[in-house]
Structure formats: structure tokens, C-alpha cells
Backbone atoms as SQL, in Angstrom:
CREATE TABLE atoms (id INTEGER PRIMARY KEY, chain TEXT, resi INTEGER, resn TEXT, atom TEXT, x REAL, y REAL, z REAL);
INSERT INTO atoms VALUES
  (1, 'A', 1, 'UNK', 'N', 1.484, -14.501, -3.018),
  (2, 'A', 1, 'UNK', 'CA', 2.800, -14.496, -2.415),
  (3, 'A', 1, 'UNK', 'C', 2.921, -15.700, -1.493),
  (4, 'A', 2, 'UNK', 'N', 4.105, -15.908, -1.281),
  (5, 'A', 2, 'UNK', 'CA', 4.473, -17.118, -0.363),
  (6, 'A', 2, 'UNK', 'C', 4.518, -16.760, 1.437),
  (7, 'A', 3, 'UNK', 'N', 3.965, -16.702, 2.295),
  (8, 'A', 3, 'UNK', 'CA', 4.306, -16.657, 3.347),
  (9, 'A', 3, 'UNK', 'C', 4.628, -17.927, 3.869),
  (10, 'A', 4, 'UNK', 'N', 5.967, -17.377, 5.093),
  (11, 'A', 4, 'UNK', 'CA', 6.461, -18.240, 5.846),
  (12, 'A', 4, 'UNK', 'C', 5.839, -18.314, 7.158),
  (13, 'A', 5, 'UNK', 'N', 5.087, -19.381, 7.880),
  (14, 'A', 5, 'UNK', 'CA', 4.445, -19.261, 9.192),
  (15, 'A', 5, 'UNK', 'C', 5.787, -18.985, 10.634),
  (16, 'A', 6, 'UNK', 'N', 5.677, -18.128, 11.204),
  (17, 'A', 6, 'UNK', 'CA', 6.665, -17.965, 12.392),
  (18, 'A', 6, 'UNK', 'C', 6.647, -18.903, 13.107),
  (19, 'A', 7, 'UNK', 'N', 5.877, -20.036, 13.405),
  (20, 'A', 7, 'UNK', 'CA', 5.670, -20.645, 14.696),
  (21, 'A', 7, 'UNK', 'C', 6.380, -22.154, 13.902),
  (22, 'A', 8, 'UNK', 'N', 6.021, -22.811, 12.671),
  (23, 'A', 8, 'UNK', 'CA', 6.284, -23.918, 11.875),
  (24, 'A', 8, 'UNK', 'C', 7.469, -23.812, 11.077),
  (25, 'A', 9, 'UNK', 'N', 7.812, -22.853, 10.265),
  (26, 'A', 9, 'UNK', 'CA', 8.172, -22.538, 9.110),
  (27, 'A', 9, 'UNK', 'C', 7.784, -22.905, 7.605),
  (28, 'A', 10, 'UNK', 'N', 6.267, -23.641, 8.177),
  (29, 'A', 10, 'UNK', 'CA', 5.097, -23.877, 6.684),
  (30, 'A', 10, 'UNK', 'C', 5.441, -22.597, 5.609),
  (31, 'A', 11, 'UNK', 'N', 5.215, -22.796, 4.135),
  (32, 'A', 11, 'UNK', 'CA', 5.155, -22.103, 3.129),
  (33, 'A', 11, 'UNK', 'C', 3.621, -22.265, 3.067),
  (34, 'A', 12, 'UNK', 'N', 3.093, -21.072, 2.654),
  (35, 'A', 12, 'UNK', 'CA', 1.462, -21.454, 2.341),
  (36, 'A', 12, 'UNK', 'C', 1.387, -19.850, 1.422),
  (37, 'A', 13, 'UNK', 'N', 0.895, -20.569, 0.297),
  (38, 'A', 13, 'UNK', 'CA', -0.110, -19.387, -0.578),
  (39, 'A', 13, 'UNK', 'C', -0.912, -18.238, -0.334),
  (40, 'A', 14, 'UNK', 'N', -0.659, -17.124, 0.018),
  (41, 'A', 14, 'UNK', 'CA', -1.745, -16.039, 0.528),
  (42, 'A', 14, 'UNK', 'C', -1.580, -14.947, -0.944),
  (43, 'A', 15, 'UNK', 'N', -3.188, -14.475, -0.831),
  (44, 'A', 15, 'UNK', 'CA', -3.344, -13.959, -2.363),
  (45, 'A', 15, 'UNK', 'C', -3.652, -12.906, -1.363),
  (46, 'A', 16, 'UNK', 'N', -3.064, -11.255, -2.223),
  (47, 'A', 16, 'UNK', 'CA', -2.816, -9.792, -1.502),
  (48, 'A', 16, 'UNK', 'C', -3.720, -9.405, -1.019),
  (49, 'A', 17, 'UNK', 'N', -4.876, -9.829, -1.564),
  (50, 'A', 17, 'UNK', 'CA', -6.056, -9.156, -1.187),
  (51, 'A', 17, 'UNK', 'C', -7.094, -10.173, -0.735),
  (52, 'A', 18, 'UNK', 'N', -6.830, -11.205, 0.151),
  (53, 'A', 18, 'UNK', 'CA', -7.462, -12.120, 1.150),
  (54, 'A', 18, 'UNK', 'C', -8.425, -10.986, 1.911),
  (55, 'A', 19, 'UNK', 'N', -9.515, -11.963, 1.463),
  (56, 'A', 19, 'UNK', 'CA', -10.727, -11.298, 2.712),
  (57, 'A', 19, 'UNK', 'C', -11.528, -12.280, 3.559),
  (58, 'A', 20, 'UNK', 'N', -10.409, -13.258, 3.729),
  (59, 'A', 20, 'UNK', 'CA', -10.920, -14.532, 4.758),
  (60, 'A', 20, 'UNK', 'C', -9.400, -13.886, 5.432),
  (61, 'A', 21, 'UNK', 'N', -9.678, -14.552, 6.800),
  (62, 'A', 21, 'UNK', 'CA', -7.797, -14.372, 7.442),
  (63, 'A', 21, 'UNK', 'C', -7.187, -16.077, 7.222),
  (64, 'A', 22, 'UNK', 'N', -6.269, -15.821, 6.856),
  (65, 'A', 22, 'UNK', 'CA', -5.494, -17.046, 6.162),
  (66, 'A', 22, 'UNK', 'C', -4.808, -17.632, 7.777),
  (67, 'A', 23, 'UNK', 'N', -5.182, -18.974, 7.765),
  (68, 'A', 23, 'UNK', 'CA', -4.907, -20.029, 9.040),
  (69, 'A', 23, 'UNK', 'C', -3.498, -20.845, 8.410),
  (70, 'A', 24, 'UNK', 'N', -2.642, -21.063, 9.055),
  (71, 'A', 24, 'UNK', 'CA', -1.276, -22.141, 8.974),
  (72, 'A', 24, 'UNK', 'C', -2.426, -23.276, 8.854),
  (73, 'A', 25, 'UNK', 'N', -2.240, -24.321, 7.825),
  (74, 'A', 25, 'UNK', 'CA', -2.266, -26.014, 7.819),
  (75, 'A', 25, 'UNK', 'C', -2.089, -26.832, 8.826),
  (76, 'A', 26, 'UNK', 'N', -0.918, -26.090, 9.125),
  (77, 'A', 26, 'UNK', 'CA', -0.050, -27.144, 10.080),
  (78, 'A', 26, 'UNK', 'C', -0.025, -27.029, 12.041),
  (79, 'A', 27, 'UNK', 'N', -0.011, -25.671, 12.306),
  (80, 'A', 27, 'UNK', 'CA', -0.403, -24.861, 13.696),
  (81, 'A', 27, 'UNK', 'C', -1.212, -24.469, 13.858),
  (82, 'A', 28, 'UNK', 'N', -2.382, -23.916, 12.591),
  (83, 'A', 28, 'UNK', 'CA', -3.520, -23.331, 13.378),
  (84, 'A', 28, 'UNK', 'C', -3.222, -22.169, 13.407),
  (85, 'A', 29, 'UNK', 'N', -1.823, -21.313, 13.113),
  (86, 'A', 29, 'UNK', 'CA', -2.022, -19.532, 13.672),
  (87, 'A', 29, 'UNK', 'C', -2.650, -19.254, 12.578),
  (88, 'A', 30, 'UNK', 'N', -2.729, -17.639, 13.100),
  (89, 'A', 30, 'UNK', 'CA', -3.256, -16.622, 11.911),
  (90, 'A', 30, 'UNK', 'C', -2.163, -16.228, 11.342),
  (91, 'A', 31, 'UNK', 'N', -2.029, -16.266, 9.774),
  (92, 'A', 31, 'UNK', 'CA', -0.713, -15.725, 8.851),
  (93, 'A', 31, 'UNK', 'C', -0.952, -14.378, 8.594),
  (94, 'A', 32, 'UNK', 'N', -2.616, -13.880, 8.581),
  (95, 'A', 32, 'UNK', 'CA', -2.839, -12.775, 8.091),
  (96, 'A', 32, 'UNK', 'C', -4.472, -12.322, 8.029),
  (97, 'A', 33, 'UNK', 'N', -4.114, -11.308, 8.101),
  (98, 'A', 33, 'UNK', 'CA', -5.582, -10.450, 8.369),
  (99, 'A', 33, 'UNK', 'C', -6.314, -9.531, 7.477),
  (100, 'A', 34, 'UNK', 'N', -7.313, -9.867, 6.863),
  (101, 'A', 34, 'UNK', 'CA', -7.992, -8.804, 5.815),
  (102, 'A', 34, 'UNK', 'C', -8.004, -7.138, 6.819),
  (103, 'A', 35, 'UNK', 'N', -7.797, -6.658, 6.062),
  (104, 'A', 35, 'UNK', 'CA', -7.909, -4.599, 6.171),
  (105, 'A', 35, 'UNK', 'C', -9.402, -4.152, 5.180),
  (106, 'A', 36, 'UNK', 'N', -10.134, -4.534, 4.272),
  (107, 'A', 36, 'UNK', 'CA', -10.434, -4.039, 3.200),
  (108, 'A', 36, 'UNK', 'C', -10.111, -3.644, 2.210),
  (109, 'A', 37, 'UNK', 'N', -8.800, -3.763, 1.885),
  (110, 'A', 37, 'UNK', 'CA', -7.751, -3.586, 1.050),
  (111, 'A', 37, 'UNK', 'C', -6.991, -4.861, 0.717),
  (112, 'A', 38, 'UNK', 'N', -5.746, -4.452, 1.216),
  (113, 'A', 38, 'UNK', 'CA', -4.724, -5.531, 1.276),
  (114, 'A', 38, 'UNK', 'C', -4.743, -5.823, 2.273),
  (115, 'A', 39, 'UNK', 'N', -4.178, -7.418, 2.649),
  (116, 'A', 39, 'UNK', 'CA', -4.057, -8.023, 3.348),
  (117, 'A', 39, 'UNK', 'C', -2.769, -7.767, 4.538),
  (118, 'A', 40, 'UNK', 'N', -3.157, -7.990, 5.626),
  (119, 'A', 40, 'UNK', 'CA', -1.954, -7.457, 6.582),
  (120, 'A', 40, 'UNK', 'C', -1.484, -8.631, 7.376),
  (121, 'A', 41, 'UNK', 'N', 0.066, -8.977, 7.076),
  (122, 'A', 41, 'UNK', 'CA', 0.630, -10.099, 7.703),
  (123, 'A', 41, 'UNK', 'C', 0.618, -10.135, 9.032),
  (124, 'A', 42, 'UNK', 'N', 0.888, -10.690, 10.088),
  (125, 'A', 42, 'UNK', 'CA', 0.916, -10.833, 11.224),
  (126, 'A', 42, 'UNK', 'C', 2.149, -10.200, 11.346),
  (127, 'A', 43, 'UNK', 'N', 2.737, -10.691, 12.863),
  (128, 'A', 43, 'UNK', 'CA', 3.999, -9.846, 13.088),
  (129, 'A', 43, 'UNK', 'C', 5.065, -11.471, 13.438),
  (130, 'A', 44, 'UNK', 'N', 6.052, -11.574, 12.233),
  (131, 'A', 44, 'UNK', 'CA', 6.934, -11.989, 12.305),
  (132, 'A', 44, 'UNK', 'C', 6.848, -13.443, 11.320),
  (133, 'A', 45, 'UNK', 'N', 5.818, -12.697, 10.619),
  (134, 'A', 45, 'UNK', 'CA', 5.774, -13.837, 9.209),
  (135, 'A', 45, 'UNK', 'C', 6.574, -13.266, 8.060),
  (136, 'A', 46, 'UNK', 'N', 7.286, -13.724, 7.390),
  (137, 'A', 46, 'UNK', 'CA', 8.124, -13.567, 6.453),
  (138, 'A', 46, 'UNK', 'C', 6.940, -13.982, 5.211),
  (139, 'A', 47, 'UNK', 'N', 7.469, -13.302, 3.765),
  (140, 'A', 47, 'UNK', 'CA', 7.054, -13.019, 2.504),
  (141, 'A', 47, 'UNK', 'C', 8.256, -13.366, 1.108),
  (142, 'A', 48, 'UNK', 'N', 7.575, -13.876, 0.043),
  (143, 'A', 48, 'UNK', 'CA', 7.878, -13.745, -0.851),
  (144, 'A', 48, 'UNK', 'C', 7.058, -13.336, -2.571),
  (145, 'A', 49, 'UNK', 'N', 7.411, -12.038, -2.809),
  (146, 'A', 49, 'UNK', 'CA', 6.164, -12.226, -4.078),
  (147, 'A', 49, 'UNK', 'C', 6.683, -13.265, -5.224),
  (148, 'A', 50, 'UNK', 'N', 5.987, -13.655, -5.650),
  (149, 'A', 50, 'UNK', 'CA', 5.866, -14.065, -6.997),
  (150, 'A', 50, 'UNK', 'C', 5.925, -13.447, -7.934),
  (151, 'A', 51, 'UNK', 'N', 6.670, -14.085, -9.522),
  (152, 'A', 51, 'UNK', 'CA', 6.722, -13.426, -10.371),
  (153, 'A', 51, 'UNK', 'C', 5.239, -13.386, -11.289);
């Protein structure tokens, strides 16, 4: 899926089930956080799935 970073508005690639926590390119935040499962976005990052 596509997440949007809150702080940049970077697009960056995050796959559902990330078990690294996915870093912005561009700022340095965290986009998202492994669970053992699925991956859990931060708070106030926007999403898009893919077809």
C-alpha cells in the first residue's frame, strides 16, 4: 500500500505485513509499526491499497 507521511507528504511503499518499522526517506518519522501480524500505521498517516 501507499502511505502518505504526516509530517512531508512523501508517498512511500509499505508492504501489510512489515516486520521492520518503516522510516519516511525524507523526515526520518516512523510511518509504521510491526504488531506480529499486520502492520500498524502511526496516527495521522494516510493509506492507499493497491490493486
Amino acid at each position: 500500500m501507499d502511505v502518505k507521511c504526516f509530517g512531508c507528504f512523501t508517498i512511500t511503499v509499505v508492504y501489510s505485513h512489515a516486520q521492520d518499522p518503516v522510516i519516511c526517506a525524507s523526515c526520518s518519522s516512523i510511518l509504521c509499526q510491526p504488531t506480529g501480524g499486520k502492520a500498524r500505521l502511526t496516527e495521522g498517516c494516510s493509506f492507499r491499497r493497491k490493486n
